[in-house]
Structures are given as C-alpha cells and as structure tokens.
C-alpha positions in Angstrom: 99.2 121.3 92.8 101.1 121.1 89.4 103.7 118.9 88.5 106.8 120.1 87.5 110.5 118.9 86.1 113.8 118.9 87.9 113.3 116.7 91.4 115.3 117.5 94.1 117.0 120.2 92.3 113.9 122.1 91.1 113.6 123.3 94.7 115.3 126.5 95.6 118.6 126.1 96.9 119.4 122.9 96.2 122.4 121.5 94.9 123.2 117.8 94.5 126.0 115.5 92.5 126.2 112.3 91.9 129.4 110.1 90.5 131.2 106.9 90.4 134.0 105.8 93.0 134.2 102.2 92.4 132.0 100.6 95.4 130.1 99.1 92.1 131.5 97.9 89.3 129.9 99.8 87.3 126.7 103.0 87.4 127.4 106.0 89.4 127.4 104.7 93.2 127.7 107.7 96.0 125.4 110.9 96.0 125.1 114.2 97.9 122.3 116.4 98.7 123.1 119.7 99.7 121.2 122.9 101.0 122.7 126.3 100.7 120.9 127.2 104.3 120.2 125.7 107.1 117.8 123.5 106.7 114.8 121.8 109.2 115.3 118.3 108.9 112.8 114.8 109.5 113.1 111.5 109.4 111.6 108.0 109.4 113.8 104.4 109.3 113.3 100.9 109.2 111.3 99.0 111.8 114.1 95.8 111.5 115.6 95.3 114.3 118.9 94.9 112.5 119.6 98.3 111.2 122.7 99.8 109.6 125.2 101.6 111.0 124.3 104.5 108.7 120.6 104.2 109.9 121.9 104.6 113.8 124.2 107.7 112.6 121.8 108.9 110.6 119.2 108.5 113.2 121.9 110.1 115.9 122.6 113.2 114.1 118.9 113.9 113.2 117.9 113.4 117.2 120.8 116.0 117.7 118.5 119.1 116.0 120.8 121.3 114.4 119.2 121.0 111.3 120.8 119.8 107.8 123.1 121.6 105.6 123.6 117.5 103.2 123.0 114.3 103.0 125.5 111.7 101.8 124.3 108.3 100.3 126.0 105.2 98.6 124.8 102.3 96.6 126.3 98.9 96.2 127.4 98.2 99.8 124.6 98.1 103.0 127.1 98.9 105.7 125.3 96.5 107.5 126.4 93.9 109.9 130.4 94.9 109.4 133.1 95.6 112.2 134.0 99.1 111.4 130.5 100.0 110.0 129.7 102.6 112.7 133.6 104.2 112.7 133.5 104.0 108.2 129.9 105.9 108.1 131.6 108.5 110.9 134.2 109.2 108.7 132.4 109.5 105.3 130.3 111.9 106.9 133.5 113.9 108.9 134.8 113.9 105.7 131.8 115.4 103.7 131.3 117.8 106.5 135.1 119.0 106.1 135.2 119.4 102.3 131.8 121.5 102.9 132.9 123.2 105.9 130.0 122.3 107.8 129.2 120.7 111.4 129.3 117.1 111.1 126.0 117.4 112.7 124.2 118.7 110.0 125.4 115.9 107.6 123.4 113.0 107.5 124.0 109.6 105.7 122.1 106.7 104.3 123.6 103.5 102.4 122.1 101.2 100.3 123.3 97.4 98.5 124.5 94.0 99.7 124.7 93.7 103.5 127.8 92.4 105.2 130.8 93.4 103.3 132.9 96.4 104.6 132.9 99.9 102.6 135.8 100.4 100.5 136.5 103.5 102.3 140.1 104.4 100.0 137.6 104.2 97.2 135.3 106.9 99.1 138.2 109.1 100.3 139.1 109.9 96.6 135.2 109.9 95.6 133.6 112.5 98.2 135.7 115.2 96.8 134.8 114.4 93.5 131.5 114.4 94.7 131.9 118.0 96.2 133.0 119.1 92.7 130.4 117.9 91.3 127.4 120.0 93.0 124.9 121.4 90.7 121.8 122.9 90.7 120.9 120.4 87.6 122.0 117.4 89.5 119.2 116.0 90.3 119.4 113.2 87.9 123.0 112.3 88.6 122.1 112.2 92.2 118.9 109.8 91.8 120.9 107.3 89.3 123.4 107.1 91.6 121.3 105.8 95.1 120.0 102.6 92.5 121.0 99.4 93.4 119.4 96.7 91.8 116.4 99.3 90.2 115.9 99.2 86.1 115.8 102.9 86.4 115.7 106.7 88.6 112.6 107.7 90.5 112.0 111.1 90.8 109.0 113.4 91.2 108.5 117.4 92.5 105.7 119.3 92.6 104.7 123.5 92.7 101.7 125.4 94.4 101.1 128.7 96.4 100.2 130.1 99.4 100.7 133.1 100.3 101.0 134.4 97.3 104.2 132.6 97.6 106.0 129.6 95.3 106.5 126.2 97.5 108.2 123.7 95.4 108.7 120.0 96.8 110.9 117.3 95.3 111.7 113.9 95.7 114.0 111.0 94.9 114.1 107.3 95.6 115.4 103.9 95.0 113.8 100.4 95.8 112.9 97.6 93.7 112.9 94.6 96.1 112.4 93.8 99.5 110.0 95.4 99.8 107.6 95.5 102.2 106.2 98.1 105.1 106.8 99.4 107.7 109.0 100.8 106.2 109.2 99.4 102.6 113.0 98.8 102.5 113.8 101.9 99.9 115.9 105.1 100.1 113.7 108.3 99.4 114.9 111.8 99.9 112.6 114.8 99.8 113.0 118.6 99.7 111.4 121.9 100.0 111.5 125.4 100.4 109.0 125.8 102.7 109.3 127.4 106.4 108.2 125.3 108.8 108.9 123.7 112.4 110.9 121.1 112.6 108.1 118.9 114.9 105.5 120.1 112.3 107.8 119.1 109.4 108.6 115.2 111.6 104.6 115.1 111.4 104.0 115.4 108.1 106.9 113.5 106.8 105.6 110.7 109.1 101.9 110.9 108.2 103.0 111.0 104.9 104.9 107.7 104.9 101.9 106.0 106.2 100.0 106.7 103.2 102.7 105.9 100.6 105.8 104.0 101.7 103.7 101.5 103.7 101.2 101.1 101.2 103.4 98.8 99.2 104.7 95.9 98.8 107.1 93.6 96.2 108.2 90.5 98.1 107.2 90.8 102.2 110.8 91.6 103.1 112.2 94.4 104.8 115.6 95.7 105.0 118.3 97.0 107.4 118.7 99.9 105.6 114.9 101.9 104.8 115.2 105.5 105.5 113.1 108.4 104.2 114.2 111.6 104.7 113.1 115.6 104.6 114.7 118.5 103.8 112.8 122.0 104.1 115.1 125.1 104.0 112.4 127.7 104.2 113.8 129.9 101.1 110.0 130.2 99.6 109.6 133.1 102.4 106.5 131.8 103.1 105.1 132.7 106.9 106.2 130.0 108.4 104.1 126.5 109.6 103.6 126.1 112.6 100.5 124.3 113.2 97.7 122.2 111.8 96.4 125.6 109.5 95.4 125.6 105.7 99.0 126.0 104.7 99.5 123.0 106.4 96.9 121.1 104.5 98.7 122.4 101.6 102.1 121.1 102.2 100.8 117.8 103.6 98.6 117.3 100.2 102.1 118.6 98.2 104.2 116.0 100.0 102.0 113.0 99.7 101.9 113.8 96.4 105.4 113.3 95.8 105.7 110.1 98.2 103.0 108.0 96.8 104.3 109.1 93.5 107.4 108.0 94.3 105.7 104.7 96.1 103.9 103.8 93.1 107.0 103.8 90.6 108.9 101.5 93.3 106.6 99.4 92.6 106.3 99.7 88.7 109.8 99.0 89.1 109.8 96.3 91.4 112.1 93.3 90.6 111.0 91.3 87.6 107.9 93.0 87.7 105.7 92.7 84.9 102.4 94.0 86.7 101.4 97.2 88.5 98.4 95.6 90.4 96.4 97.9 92.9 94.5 96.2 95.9 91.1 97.9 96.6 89.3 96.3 100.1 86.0 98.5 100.2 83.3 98.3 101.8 85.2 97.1 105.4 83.7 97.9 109.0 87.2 99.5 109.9 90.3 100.9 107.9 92.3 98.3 109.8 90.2 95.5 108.5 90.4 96.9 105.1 94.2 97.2 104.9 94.7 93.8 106.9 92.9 92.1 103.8 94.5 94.2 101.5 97.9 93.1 102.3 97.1 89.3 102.6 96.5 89.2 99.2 99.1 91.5 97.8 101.2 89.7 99.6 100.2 86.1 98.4 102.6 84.6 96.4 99.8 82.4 94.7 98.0 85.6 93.9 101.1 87.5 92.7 102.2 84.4 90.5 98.5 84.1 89.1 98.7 87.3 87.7 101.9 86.9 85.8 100.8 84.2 84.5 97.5 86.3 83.8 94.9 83.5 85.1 92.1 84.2 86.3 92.0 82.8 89.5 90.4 84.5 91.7 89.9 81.6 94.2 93.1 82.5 95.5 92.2 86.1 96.5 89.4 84.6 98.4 91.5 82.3 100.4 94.2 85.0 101.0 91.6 87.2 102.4 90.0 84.8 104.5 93.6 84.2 106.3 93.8 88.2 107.1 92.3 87.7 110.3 89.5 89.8 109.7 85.8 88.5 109.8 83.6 88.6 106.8 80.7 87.3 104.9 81.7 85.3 102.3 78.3 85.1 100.4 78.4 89.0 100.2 81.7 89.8 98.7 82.3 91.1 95.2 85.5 91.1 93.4 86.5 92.8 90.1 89.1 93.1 87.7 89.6 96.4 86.7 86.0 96.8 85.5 84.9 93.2 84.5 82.9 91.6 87.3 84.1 87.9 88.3 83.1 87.4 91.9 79.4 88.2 93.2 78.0 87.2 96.6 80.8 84.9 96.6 80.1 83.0 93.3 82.4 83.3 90.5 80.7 83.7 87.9 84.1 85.2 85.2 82.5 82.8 82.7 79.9 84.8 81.9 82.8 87.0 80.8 85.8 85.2 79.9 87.2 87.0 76.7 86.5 90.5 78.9 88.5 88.9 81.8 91.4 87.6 79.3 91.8 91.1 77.7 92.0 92.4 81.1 94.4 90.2 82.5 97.4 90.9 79.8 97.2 95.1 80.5 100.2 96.3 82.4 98.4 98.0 85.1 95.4 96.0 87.0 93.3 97.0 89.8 91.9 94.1 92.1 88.7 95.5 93.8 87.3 93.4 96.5 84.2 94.7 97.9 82.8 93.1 101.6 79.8 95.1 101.1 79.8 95.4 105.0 81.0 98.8 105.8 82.3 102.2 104.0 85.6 101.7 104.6 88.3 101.4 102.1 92.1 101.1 101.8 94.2 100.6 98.5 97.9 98.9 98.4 99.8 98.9 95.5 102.1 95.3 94.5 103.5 94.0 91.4 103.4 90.5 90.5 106.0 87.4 90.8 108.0 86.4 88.0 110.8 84.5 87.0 113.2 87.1 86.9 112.5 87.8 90.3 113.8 84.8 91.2 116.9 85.1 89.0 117.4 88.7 90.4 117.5 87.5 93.9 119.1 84.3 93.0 122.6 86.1 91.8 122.5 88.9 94.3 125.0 87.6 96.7 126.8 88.8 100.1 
C-alpha cells in the first residue's frame, strides 16, 4: 500500500471542480465530483433521526442502482429543516444532471453548514455552471476546500497497490471539525476508485470500513443531520472484477480503510479548537464491546478532554469516566499510561514517582491514553481531541 498525491483526482477518471457562488461569504462553497464512466456507487448516512433533505435524495437516488456518473456538494447552508429543502436539492441535482447530460439518477448530493435557513438557489443557478466549467483532472484540491465549513483546513488522502498485475488507486476527501460524534461522526467524506467491483461487495466494504474509522471518533458527542460518506468505484483499473470475499478483496478493504481512518484521524487533528490529538487505548477487555464502551466514556468526558488542555495530570477522571461505561471491571487491576510514562498501577496512582516525565508528556501535540483492565485480550482504540476555549467561541458565534 503506498501513499500517493492528488486525492480524488489521482484516480483514473476523475474529474472534480470546486468554486465560489456566494452561499458563504467568503471560501469556495459548492463542489462536484465527476466520473467519466459509469460508476458503482455506496453509501452510509447519519443515524439522526432529523436528516437533511439532501441525505433523503441522496439516500433515494443511491437505493435506485443506476450507478453514479457525480456528486454535487455545498458548504455553508445544511438544507436542513427548511420548506423547500426537498424541491431546492431536486433541482440542484436536475440541474447538474442537465449541464452534464446525465440521468438525474446518477447524480447524487450532499450539503453541509448551518441548519435551517433556505439555499440561495439564484446563487446556485449561476454557480453549477461555473462549477461545470471548472472540471479538472487536478481539482482535487479545489473540490476538498470547497465542502469546509467551519474546518481550519482540506482533508485529503489516496493511496496505490496491485493486484493483478494491475494499478488500483483509491482517494478520498472530507470535511468535519465539530459535532462530532459516531454513528456516524457528522462529517462529509467522499471516496473513489478505479477498481471493478459489485456494487453489494463495494456497500460492504464502504460500510465495514466506516466502522473502523468514521465511528471511531469523536470531538464533542453531537451528531448532525447531515453525515454522509460516500463511494465511487468506476472500474477503469481493468482489474477482474470483485465479487466476493477473495484476496483482492482483502486488498481493497485494507486500501480503503487506509484512506478513511486517515481521513478520520485529521478530522480529528482538526477538530474545533483543538489543541490535542489524544488516542484512547482500552486493552486488555473481555469483549471488543466492553473495550470500545470504555473507550468512548472517556473520550467523551468533558472533564477528561478539559484536563488535557489544560495538560494536568489527572487521571482520576479517566477512572471515573470508565467506571460509568457500564462495563464491569476490577479496579485494583487496571493500569493507565501516558504515552509511555506509567501513572496508574493496580489502581494506585502512583505519577509522582514520575512527575517531570508526566509534565513533558502532557504538553506534546499528540498523546495516547492507554488504559489496560488486564482482564482479557481485547482492545479497541478511539481517537478525540481535547476541549478548549476556542471551542466554545467557535460554537458560541455559529448561529442559525
């Protein structure tokens, strides 16, 4: 598996654009994906029960399988919770689809920003051409800068390896930075591929794959109206085709989960006001459930989030956020870590022993909790950041 520049548009036939219409102030604001062929498409969306009415289109069309020839995203306004919602995302996809001369089937649509104003949709009838204009094969960029919302900067990540003795190339964009919390984080991630494969095969591994990345992370505990993760594969590799659980299959699913946890991770990195990157590692668990349960109790403690930006050592309050997970444990056998330095054993702290080793570790940038039950071989990992002030001031000014 080797890394490799270009994102989305590093994969073969793939064009993409992205521009400024106005639905922001200012920062490019509607994108679009596009795939010379006829491409397989999957798809995963939010769990809220309010969802967008570019989720329910989006959702519609993919049901439909007539595959995907583009996808068409904005930024700055949810289309969420609006009159015409359903009736403005129907007509910025008819409106793609006619400019490409396409089924309005195969277009798909996803939205992203403040939730309950209406789309300025004179603003995106003079854009989408513009947008049309625009496609390149070297605009992957444009198109990842132009799904961010409140994000400090693109995501972007593709990957290369064979089989076959053929080239599969995989790319991926996203944008996300709070609310975010599984299942799904709320985020917008778009992946594509050249690989041949079946469209149930391709819904699989997009799926599995999301389980492993998307929903291993969290910013705040909030999810959104809007999450959708789609998956693009137009089979120009000429590879023989997937369509079962075979080595190839491996492959891909290894070359995908690559590019979502990638992506995950720099969500994360970029998650609002962040000034940590803090993995959570619960080993040693009877089950993988009761692993991630604890896992997520403390990643998602406020106290334990606003400990480590204000990089104390307290690691009293991972203790008590694991022992509200649900799960049962022995207390007198747990170990925690930081990083490397040692500062819980058998359920003593004993970080005095330590303290200048614990300080040092406390003010790096990226920190790994490691909480070990010693009861099992079990083991999950979720990635948070921690709870600053700007976070507060972000939210605080984000308005409806």
């Amino acid at each position: 598996m080797k890394e490799i520049q270009g994102g989305i548009t590093s994969v073969q036939g793939i064009k993409s654009s992205g521009i400024h219409c106005g639905i922001k102030d200012m920062g490019k604001d509607l994108a679009l994906i596009t795939s010379e062929t006829i491409a397989e498409a999957a798809g995963v969306f939010t769990t809220n029960r309010v969802r967008s009415a570019s989720v329910r289109l989006c959702s519609e069309n993919l049901k439909k399988g007539k595959g995907c020839n583009g996808i068409i995203i904005n930024s700055g306004n949810a289309n969420a919770c609006t009159k015409d919602g359903y009736l403005n995302a129907q007509e910025m996809v008819k409106l793609a689809a006619a400019y490409l001369d396409i089924p309005f089937e195969s277009i798909l649509i996803a939205s992203t920003g403040v939730i309950g104003l209406p789309l300025p949709m004179e603003r995106l009838r003079n854009g989408i051409p513009e947008l049309i204009r625009n496609l390149s094969t070297s605009g992957g960029m444009d198109a990842a800068e132009a799904i961010l919302t409140t994000d400090k900067e693109p995501k972007f990540s593709a990957v290369e390896y064979e089989t076959d003795e053929k080239a599969i190339r995989i790319g991926g964009i996203a944008k996300g930075s709070g609310m975010i919390y599984p299942k799904m984080a709320t985020m917008l991630s778009f992946l594509v591929t050249d690989v041949s494969i079946d469209k149930d095969i391709l819904q699989y591994a997009l799926e599995e794959s999301v389980k492993r990345s998307f929903n291993m992370i969290t910013v705040d505990g909030d999810t959104s109206t809007n999450d959708t993760v789609l998956c693009l594969a137009n089979g120009l590799a000429g590879n023989k085709r997937i369509t079962d659980m075979d080595d190839n299959m491996a492959m891909f699913m290894e070359g995908v989960d690559y590019v979502t946890q990638d992506l995950a991770k720099k969500i994360v990195q970029d998650g609002e006001g962040a000034t940590k990157f803090i993995e959570v590692c619960v080993k040693g668990a009877m089950t993988s459930g009761d692993a991630e349960k604890i896992a997520f109790s403390i990643a998602n403690s406020n106290l334990v989030k606003t400990a480590f930006f204000g990089e104390s050592p307290n690691w009293g309050r991972i203790m008590s956020a694991a022992g509200i997970s649900g799960v049962e444990f022995d207390v007198e056998k747990i170990d925690i870590y930081f990083n490397e330095e040692k500062v819980v054993e058998g359920g003593v702290g004993i970080g005095r022993n330590n303290a200048e080793g614990i300080k040092k570790t406390l003010k790096q940038r990226d920190i790994t909790i490691t909480i070990d039950l010693c009861m099992g071989e079990k083991r999950t990992s979720v990635w948070t950041s921690d709870l600053s002030y700007d976070y507060i001031r972000i939210n605080a000014d984000y308005k409806t």
